[in-house]
N, CA, C and O atoms as a Tinker XYZ file with bonds, in Angstrom:
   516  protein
     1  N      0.796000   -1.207000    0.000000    73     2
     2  CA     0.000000    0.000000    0.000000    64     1     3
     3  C      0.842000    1.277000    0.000000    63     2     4     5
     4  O      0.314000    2.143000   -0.698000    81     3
     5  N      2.028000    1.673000    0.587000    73     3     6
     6  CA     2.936000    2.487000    0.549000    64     5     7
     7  C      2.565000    3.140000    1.939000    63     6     8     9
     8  O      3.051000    4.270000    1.987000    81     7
     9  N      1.922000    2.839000    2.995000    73     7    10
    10  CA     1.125000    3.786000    3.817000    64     9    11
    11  C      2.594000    3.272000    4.517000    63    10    12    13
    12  O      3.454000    2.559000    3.999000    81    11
    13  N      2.576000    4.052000    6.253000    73    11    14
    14  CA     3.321000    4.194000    7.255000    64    13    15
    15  C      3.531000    2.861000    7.903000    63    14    16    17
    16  O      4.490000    2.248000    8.372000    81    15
    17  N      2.125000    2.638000    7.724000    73    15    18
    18  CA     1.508000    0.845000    8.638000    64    17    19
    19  C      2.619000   -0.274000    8.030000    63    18    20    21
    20  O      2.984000   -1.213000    8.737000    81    19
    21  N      3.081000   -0.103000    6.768000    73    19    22
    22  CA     3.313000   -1.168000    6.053000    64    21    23
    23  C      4.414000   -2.208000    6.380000    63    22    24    25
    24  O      4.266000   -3.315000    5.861000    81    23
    25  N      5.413000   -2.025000    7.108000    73    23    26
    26  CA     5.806000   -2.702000    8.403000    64    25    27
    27  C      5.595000   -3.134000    9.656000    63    26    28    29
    28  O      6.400000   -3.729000   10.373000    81    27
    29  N      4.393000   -2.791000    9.923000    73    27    30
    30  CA     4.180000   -3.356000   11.052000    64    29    31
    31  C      3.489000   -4.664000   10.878000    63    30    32    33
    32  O      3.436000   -5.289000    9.819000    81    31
    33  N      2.901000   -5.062000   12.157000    73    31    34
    34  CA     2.278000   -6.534000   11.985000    64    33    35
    35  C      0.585000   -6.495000   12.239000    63    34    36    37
    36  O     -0.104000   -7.502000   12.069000    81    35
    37  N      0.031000   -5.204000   12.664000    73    35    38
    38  CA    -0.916000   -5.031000   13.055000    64    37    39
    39  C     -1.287000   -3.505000   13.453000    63    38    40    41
    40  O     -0.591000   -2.500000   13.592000    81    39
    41  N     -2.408000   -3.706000   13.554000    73    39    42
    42  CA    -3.315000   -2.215000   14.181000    64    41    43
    43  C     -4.878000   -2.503000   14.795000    63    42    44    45
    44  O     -5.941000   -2.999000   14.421000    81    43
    45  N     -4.314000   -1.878000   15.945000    73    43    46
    46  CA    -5.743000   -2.049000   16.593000    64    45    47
    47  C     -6.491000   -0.676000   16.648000    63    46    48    49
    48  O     -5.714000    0.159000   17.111000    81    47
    49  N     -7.798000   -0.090000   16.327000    73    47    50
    50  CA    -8.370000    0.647000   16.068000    64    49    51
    51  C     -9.422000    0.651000   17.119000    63    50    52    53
    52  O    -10.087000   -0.379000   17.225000    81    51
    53  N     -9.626000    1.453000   17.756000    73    51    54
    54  CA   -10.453000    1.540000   19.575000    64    53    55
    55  C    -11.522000    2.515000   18.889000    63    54    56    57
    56  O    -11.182000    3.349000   18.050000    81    55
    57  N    -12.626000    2.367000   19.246000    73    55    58
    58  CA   -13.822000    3.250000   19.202000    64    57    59
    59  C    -14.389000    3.725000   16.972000    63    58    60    61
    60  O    -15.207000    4.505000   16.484000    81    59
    61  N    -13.369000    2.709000   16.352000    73    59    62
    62  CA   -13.444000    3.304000   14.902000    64    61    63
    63  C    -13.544000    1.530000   14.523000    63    62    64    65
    64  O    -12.885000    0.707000   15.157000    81    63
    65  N    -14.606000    1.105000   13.241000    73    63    66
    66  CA   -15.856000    2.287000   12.759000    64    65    67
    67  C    -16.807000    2.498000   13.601000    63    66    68    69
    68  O    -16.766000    1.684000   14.524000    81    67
    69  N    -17.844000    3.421000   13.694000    73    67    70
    70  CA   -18.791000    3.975000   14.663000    64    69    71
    71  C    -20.344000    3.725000   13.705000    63    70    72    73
    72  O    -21.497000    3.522000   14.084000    81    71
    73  N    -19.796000    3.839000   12.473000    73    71    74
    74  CA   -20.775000    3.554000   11.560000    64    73    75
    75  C    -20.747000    2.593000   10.764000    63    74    76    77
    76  O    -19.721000    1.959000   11.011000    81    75
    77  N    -21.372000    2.076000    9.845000    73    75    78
    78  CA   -21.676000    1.338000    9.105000    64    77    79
    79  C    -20.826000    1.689000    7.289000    63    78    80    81
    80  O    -20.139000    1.050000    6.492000    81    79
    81  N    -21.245000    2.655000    7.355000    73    79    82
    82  CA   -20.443000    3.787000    6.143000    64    81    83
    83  C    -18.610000    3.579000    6.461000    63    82    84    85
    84  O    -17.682000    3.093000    5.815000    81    83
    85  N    -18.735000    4.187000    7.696000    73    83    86
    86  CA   -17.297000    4.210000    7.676000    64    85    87
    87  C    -16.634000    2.886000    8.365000    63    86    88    89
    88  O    -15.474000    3.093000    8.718000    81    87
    89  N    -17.132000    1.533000    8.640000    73    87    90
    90  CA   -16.713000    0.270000    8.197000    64    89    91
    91  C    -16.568000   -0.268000    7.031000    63    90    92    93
    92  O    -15.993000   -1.337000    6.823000    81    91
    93  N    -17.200000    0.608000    6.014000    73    91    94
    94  CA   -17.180000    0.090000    4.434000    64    93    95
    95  C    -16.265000    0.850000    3.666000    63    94    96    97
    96  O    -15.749000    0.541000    2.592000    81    95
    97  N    -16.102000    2.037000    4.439000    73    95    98
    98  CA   -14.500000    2.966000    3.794000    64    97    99
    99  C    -13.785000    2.110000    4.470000    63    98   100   101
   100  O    -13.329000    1.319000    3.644000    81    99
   101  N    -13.389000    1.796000    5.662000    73    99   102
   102  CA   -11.703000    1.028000    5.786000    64   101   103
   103  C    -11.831000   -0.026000    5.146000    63   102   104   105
   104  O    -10.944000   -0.147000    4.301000    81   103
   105  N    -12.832000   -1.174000    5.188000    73   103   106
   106  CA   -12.792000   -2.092000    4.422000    64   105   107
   107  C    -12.291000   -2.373000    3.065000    63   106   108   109
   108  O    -12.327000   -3.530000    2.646000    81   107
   109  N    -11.826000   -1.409000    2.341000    73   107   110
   110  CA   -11.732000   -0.759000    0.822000    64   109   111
   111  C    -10.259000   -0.526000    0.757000    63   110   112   113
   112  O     -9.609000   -0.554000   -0.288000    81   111
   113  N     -9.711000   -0.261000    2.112000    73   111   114
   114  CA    -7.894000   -0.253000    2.387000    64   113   115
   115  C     -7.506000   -0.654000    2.970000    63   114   116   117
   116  O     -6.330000   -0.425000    3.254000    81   115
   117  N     -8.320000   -1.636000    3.622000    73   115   118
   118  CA    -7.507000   -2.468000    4.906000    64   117   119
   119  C     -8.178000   -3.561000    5.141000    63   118   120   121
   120  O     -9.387000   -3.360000    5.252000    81   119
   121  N     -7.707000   -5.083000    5.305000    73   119   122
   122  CA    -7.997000   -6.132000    5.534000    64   121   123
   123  C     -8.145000   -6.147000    7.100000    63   122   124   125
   124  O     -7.440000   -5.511000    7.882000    81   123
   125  N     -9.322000   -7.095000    7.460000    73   123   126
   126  CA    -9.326000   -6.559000    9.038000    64   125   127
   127  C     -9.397000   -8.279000    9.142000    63   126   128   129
   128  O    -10.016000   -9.008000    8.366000    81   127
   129  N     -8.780000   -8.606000   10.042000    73   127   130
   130  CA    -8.774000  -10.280000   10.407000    64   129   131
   131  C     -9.294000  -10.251000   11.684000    63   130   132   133
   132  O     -9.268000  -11.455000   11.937000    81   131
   133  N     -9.809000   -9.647000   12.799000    73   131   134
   134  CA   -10.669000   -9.696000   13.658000    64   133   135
   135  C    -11.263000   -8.472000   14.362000    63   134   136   137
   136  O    -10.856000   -7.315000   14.258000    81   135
   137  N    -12.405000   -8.964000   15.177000    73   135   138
   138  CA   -13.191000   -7.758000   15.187000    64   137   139
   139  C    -13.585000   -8.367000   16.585000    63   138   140   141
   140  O    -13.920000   -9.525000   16.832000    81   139
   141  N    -13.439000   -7.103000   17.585000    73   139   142
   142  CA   -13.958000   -7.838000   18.758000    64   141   143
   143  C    -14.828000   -6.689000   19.525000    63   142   144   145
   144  O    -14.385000   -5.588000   19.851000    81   143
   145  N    -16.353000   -7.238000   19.779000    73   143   146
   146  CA   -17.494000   -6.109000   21.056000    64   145   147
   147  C    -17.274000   -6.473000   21.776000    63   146   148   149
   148  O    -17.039000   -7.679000   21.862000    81   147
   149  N    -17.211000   -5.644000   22.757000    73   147   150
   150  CA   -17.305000   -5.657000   24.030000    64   149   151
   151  C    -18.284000   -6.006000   24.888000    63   150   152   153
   152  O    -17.983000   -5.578000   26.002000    81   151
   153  N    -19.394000   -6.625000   24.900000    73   151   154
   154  CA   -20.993000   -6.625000   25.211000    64   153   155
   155  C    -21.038000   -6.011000   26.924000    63   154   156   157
   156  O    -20.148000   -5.815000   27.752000    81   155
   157  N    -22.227000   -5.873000   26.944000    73   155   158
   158  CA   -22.388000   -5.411000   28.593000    64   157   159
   159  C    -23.937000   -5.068000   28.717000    63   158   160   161
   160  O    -24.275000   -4.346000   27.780000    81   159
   161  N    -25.086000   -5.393000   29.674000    73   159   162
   162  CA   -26.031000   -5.242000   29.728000    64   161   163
   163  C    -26.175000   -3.451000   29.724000    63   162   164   165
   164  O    -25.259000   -2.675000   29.999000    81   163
   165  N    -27.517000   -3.097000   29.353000    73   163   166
   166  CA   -27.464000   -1.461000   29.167000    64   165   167
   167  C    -28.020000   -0.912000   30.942000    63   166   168   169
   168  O    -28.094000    0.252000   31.334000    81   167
   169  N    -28.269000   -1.897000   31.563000    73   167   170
   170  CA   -28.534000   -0.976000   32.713000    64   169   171
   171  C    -27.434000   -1.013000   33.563000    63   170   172   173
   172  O    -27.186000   -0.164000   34.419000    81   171
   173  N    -26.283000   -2.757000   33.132000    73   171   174
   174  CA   -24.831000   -1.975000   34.109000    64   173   175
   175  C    -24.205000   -1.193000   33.129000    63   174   176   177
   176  O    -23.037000   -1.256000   33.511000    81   175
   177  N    -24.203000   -0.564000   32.216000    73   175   178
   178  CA   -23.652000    0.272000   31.370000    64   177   179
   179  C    -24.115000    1.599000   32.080000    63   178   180   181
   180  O    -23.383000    2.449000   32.587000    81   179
   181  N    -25.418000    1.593000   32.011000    73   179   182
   182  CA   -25.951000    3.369000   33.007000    64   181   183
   183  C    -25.530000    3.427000   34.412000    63   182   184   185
   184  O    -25.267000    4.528000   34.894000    81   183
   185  N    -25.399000    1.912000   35.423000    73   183   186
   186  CA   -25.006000    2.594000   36.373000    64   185   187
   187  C    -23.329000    2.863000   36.343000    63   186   188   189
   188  O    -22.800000    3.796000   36.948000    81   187
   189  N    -22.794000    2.135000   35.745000    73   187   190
   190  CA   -21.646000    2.678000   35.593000    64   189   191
   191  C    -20.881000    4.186000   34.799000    63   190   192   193
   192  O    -20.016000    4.865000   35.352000    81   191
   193  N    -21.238000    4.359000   33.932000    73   191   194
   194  CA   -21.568000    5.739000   33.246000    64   193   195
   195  C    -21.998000    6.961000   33.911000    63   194   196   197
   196  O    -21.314000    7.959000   33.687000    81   195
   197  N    -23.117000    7.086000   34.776000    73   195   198
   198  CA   -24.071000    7.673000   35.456000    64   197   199
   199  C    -23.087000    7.775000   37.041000    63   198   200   201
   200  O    -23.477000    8.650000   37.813000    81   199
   201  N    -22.046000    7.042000   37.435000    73   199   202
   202  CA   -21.103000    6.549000   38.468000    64   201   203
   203  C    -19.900000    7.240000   38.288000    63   202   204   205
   204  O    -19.032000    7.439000   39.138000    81   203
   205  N    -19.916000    7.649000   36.925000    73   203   206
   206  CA   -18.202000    8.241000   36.722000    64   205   207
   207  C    -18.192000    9.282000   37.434000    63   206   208   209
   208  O    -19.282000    9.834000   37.585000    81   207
   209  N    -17.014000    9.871000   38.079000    73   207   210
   210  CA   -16.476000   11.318000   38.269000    64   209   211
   211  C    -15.133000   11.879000   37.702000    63   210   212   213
   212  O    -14.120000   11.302000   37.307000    81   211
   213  N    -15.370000   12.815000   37.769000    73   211   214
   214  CA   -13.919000   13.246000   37.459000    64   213   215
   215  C    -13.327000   14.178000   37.878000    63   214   216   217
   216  O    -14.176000   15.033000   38.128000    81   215
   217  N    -12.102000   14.636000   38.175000    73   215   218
   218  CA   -11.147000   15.829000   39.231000    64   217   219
   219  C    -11.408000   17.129000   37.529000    63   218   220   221
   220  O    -10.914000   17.157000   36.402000    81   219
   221  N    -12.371000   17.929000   38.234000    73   219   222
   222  CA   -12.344000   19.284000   37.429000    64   221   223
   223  C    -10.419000   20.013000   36.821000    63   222   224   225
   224  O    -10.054000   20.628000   35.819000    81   223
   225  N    -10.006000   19.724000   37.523000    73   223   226
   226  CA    -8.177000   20.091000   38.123000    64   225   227
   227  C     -6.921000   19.273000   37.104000    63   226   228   229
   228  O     -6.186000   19.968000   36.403000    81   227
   229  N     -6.795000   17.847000   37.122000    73   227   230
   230  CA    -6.138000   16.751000   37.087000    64   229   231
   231  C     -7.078000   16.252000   36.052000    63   230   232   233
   232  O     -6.475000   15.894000   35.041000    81   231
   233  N     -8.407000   16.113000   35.986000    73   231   234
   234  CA    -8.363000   14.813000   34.742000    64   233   235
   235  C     -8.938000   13.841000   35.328000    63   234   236   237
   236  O     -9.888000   13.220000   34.852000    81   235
   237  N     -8.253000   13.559000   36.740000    73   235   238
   238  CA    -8.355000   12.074000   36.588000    64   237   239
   239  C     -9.446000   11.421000   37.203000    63   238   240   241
   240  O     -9.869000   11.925000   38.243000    81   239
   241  N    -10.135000   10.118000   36.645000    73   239   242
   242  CA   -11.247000    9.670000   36.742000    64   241   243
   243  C    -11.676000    8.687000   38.006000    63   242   244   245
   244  O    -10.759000    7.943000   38.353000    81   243
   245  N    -12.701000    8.576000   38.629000    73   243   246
   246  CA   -13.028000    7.552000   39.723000    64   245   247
   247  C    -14.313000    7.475000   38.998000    63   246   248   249
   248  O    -14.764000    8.198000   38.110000    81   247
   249  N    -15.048000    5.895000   39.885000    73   247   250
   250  CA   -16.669000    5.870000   39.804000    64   249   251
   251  C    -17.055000    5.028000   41.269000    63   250   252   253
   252  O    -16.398000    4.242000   41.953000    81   251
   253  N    -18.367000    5.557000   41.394000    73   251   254
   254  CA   -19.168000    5.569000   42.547000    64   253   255
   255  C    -19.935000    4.341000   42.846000    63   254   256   257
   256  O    -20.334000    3.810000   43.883000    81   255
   257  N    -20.013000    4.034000   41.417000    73   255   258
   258  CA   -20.859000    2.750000   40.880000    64   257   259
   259  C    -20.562000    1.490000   42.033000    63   258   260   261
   260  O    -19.367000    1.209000   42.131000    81   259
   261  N    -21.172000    0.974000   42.606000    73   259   262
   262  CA   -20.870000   -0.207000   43.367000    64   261   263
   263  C    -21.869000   -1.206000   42.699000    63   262   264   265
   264  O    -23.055000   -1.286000   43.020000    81   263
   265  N    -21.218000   -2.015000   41.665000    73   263   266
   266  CA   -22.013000   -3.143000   40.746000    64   265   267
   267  C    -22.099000   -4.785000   41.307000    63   266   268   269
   268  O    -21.079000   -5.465000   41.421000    81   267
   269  N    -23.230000   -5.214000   41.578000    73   267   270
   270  CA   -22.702000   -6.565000   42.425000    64   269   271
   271  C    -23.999000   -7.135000   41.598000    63   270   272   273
   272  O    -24.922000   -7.087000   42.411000    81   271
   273  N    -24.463000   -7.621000   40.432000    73   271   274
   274  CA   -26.065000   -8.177000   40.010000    64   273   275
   275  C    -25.959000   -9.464000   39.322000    63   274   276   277
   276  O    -24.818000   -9.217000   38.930000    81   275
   277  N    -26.146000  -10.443000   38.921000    73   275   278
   278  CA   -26.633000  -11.235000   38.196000    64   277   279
   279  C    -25.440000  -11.720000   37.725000    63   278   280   281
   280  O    -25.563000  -12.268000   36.630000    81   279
   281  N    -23.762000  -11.701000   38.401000    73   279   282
   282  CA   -22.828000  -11.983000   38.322000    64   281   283
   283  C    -21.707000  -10.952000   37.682000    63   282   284   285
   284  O    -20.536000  -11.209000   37.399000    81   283
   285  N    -22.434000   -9.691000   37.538000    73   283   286
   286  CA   -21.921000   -8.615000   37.174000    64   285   287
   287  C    -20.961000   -7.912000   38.539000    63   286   288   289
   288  O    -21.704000   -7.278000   39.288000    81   287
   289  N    -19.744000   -7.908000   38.911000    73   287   290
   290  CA   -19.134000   -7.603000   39.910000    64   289   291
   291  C    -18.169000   -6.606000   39.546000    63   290   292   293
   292  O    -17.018000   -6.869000   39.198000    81   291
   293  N    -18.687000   -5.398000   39.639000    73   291   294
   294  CA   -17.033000   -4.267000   39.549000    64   293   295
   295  C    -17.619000   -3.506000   40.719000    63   294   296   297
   296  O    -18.736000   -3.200000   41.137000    81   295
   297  N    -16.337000   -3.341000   41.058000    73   295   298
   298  CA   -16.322000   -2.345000   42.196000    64   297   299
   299  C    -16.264000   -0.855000   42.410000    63   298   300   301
   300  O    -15.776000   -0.431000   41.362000    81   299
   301  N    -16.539000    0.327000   43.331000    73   299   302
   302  CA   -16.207000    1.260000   42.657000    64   301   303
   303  C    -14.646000    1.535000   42.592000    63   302   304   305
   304  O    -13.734000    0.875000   43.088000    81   303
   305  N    -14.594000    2.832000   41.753000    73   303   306
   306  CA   -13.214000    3.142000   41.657000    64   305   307
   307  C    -13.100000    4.553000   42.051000    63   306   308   309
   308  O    -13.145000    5.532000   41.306000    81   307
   309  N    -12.882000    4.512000   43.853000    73   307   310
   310  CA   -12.949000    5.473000   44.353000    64   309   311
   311  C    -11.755000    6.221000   44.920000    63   310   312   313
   312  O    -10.845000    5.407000   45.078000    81   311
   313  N    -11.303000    7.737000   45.379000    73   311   314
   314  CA    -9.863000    8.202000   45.531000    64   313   315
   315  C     -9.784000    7.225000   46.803000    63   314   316   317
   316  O    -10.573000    6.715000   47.598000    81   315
   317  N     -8.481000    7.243000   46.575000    73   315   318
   318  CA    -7.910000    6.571000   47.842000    64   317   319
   319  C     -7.701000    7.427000   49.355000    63   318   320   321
   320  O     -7.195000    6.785000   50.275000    81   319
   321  N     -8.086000    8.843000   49.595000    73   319   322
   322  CA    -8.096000    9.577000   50.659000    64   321   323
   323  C     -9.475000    9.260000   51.775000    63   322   324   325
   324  O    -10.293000    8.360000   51.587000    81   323
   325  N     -9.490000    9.949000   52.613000    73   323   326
   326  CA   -10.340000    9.720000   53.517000    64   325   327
   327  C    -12.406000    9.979000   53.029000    63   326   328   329
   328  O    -13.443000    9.514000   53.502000    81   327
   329  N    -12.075000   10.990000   51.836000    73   327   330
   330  CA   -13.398000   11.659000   51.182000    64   329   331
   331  C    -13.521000   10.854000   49.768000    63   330   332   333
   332  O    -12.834000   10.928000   48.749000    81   331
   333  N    -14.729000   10.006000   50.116000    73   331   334
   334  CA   -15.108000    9.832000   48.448000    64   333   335
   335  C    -14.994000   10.810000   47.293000    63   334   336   337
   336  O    -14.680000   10.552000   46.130000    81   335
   337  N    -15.389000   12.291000   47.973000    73   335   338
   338  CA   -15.928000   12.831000   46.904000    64   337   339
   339  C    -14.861000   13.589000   46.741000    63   338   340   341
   340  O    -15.313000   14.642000   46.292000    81   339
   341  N    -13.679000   13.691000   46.839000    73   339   342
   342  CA   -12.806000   14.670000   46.629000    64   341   343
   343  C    -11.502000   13.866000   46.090000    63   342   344   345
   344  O    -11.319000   12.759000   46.596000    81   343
   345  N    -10.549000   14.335000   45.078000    73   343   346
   346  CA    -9.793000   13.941000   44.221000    64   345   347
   347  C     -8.682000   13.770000   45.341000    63   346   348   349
   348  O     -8.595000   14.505000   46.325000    81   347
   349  N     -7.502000   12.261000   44.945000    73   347   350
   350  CA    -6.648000   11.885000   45.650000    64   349   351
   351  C     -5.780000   12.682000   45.187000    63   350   352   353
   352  O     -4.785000   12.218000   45.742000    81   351
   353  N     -5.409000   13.541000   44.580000    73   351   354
   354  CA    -3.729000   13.603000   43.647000    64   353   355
   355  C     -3.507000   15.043000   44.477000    63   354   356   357
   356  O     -4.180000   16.074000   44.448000    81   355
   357  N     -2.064000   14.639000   45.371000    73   355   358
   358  CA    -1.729000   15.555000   46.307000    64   357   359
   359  C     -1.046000   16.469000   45.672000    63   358   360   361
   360  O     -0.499000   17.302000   46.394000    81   359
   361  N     -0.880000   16.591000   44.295000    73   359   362
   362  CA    -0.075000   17.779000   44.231000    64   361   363
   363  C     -1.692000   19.078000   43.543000    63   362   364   365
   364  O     -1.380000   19.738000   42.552000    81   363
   365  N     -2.466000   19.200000   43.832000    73   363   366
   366  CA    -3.821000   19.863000   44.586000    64   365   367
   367  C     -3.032000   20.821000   45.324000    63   366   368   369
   368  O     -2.031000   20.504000   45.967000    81   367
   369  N     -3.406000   21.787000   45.246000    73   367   370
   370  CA    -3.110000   22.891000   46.676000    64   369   371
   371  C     -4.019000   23.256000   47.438000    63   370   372   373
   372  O     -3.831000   24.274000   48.104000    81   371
   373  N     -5.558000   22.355000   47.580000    73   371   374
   374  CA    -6.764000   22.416000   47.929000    64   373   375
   375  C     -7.352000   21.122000   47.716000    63   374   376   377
   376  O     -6.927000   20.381000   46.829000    81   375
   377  N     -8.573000   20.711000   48.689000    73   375   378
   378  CA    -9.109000   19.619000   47.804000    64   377   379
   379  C     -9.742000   19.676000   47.022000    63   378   380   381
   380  O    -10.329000   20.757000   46.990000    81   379
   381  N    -10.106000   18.713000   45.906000    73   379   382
   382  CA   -10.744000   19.520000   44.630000    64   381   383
   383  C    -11.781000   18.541000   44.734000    63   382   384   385
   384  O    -11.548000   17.332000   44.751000    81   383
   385  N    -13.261000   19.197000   44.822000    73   383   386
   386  CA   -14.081000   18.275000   44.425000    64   385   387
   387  C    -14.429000   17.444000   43.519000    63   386   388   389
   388  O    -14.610000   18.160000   42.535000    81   387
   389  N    -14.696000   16.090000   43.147000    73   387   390
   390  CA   -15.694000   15.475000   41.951000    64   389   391
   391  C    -16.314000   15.922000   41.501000    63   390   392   393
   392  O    -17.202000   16.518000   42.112000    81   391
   393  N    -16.223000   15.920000   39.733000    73   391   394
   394  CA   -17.459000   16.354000   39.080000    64   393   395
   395  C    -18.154000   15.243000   38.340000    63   394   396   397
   396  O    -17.539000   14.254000   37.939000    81   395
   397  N    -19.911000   15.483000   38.103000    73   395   398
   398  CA   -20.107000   14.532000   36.993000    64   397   399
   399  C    -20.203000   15.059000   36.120000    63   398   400   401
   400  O    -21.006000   15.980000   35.978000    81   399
   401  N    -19.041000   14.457000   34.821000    73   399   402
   402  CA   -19.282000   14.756000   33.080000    64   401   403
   403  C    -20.668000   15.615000   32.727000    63   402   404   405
   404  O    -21.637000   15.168000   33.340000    81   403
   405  N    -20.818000   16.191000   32.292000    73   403   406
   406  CA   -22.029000   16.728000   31.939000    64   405   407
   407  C    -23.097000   15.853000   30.813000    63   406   408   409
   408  O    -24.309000   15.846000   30.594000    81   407
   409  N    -21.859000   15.128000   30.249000    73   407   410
   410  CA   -22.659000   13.890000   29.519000    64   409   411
   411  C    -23.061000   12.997000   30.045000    63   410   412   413
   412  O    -23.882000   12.263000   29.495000    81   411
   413  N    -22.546000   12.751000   31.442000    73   411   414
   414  CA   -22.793000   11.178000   31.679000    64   413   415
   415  C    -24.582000   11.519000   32.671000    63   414   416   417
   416  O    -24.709000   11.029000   33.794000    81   415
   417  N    -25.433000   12.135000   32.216000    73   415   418
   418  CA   -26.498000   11.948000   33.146000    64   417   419
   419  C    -27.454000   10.965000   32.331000    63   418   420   421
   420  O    -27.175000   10.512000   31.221000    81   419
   421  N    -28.448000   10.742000   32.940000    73   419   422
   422  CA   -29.291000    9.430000   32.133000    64   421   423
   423  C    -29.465000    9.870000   31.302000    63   422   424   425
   424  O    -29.095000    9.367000   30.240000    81   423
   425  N    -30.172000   11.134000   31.369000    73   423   426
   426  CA   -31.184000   11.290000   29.466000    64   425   427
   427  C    -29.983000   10.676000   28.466000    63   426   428   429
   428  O    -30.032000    9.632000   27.815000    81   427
   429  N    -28.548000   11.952000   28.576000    73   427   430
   430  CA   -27.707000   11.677000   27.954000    64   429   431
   431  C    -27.061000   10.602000   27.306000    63   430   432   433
   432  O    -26.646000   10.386000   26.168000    81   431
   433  N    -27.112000    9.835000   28.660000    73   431   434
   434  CA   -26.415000    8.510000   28.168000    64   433   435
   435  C    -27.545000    7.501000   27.194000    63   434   436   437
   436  O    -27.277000    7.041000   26.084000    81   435
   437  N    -28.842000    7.319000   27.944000    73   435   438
   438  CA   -30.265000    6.768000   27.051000    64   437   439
   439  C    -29.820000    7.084000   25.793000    63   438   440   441
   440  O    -29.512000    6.129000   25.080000    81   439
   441  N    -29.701000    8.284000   25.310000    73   439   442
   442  CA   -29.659000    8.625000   24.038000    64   441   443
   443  C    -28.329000    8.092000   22.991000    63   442   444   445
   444  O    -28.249000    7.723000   21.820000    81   443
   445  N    -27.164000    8.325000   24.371000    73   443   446
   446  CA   -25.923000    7.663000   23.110000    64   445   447
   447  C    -26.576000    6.011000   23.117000    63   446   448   449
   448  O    -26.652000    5.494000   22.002000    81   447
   449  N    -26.977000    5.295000   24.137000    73   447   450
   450  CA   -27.113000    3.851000   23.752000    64   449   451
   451  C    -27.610000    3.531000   22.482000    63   450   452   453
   452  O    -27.185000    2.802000   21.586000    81   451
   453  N    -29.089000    4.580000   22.661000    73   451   454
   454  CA   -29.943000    4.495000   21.270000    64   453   455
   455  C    -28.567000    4.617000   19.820000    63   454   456   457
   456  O    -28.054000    3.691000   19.192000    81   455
   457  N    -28.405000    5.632000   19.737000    73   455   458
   458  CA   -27.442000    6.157000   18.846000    64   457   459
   459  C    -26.872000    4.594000   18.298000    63   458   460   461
   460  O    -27.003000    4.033000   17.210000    81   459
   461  N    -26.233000    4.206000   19.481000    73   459   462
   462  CA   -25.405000    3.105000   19.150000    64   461   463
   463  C    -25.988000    1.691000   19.002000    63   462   464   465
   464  O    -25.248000    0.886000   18.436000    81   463
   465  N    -27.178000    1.256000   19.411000    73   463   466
   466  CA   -28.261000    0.592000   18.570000    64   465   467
   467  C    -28.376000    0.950000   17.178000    63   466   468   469
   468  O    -28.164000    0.328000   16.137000    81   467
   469  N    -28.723000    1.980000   17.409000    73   467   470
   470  CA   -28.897000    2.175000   15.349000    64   469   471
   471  C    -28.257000    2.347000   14.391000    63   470   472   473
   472  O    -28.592000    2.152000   13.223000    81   471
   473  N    -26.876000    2.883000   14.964000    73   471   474
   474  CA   -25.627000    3.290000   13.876000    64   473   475
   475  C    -24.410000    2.669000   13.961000    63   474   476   477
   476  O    -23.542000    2.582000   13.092000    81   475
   477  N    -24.420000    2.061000   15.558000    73   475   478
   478  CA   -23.013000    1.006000   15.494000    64   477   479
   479  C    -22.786000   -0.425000   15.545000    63   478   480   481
   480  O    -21.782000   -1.054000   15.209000    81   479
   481  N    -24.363000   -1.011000   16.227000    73   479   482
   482  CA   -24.882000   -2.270000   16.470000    64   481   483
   483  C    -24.969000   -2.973000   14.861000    63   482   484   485
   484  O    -24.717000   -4.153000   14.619000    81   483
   485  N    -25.258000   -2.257000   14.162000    73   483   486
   486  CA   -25.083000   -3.049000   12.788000    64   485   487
   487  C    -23.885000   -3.398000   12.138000    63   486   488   489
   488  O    -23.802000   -4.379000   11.399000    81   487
   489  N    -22.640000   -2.375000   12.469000    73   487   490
   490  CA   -21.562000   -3.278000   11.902000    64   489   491
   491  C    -21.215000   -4.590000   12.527000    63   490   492   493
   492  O    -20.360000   -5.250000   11.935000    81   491
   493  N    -21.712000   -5.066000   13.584000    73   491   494
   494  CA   -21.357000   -6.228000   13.776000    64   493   495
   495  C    -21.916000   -7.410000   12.666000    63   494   496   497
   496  O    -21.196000   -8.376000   12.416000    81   495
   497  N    -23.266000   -7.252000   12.018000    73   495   498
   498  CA   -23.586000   -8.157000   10.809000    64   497   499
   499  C    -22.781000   -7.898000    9.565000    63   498   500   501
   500  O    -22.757000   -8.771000    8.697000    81   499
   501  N    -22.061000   -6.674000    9.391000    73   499   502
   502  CA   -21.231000   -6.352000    8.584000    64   501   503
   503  C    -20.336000   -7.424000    8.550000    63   502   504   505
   504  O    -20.465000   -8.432000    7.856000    81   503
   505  N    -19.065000   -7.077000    9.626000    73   503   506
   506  CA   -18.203000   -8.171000   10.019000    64   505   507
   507  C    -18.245000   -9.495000   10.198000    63   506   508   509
   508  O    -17.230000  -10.191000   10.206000    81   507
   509  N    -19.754000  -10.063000   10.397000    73   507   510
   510  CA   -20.215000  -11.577000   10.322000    64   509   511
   511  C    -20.003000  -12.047000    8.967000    63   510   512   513
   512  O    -19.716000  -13.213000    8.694000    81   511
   513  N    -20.155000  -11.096000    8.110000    73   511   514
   514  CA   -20.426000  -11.880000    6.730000    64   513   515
   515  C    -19.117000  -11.517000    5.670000    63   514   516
   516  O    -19.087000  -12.000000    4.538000    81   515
């Protein structure tokens, strides 16, 4: 092909195609030898989603989510200080509270699931055949 890739042995592609369209553009330049979903029921998907926080400051992410159902077991992923709700990373010159994403509230998230029912759930019959 002459591209950059052309020595290597592989490429893994995270979150791409999203669509159906644009599984049928790479398909056209690139041989794909496996394809792997991730599955997960949609209501531990919301409480986990709906669970995230994040340090307004730092970035960095925890969740609240305490998942224990139907053999579904994650735990949360909370700072390691004395306050749930306040970010571990001591170089802070204050404590900085948790925020939730502004995306991650239900309506929000309801809606990307949908999204992804209708526009990403189909490349998987793509890739079957």
């Amino acid at each position: 092909m002459g591209g950059i890739y052309d020595n290597t042995a592989g490429l893994i592609l995270d979150g791409v195609p999203r669509t159906l369209k644009q599984a049928e553009m790479i398909n056209k330049f690139m041989d794909i030898d496996l394809v792997l979903n991730f599955y997960n029921r949609d209501d531990i998907l919301m409480q986990k989603i709906i669970g995230r926080r994040v340090c307004p400051c730092c970035g960095k992410n925890f969740n609240v989510a305490d998942v224990n159902s139907d053999g579904y077991v994650m735990a949360p992923l909370l700072p390691k200080g004395p306050d749930p709700t306040v970010c571990d990373d001591i170089s802070h010159s204050s404590p900085v509270k948790l925020i939730q994403r502004e995306d991650d509230r239900e309506d929000i998230v309801l809606e990307r699931l949908e999204i992804y029912k209708q526009k990403t759930l189909p490349i998987i019959d793509f890739y079957k055949s």
